[in-house]
C-alpha positions as CSV (number, residue, x, y, z in Angstrom):
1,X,37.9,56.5,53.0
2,X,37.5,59.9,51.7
3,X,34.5,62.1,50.3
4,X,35.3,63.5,46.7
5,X,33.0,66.0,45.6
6,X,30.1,64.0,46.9
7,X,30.8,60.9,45.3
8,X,29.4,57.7,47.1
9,X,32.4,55.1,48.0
10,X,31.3,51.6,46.7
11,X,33.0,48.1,46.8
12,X,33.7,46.4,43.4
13,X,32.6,43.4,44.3
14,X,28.8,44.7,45.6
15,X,27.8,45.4,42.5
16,X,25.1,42.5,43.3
17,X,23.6,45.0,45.5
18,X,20.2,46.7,45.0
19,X,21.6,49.8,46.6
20,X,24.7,50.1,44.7
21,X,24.5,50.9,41.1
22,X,27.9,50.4,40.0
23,X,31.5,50.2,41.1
24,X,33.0,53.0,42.2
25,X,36.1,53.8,44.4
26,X,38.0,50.7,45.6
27,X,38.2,50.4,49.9
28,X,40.9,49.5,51.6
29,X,38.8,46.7,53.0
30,X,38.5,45.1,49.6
31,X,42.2,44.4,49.3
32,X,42.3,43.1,53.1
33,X,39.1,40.9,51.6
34,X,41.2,39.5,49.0
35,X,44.1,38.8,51.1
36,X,42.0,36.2,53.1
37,X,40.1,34.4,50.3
38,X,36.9,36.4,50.3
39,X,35.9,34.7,53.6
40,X,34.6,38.0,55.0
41,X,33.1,39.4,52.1
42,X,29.9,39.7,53.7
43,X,31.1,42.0,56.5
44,X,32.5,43.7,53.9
45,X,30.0,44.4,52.3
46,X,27.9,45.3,55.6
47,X,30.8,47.8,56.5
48,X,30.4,49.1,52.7
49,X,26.5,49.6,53.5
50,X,27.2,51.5,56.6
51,X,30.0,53.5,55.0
52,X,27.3,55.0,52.0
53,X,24.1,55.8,54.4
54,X,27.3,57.8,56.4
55,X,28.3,59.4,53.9
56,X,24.7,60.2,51.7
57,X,23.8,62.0,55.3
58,X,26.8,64.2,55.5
59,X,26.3,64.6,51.6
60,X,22.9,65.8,52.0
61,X,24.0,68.0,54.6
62,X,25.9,70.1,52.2
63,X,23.0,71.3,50.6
């Protein structure tokens, strides 16, 4: 995944997440998700957790 202009990468199918707010940018994990019946969604979704506390640190480092 890729930081664009700060924005925070979020999985569509989160969105039941208190930290996420609303869908975002798609991961590539999301289609890899789908491709085994949503078995591993909440790893996904773990990875997806992990992925925006990353990148809100290096965000706030810009500042």
């Amino acid at each position: 995944p890729t930081i664009q202009e700060g924005v925070i990468l979020y999985c569509k199918l989160c969105c039941a997440c208190a930290e996420i707010e609303r869908p975002n940018i798609e991961i590539p994990w999301l289609s890899t998700a789908i491709a085994d019946k949503l078995d591993s969604i909440p790893v996904y979704i773990e990875k997806v957790k992990e992925m925006n506390a990353l990148l809100a640190h290096e965000i706030s480092q810009w500042w």
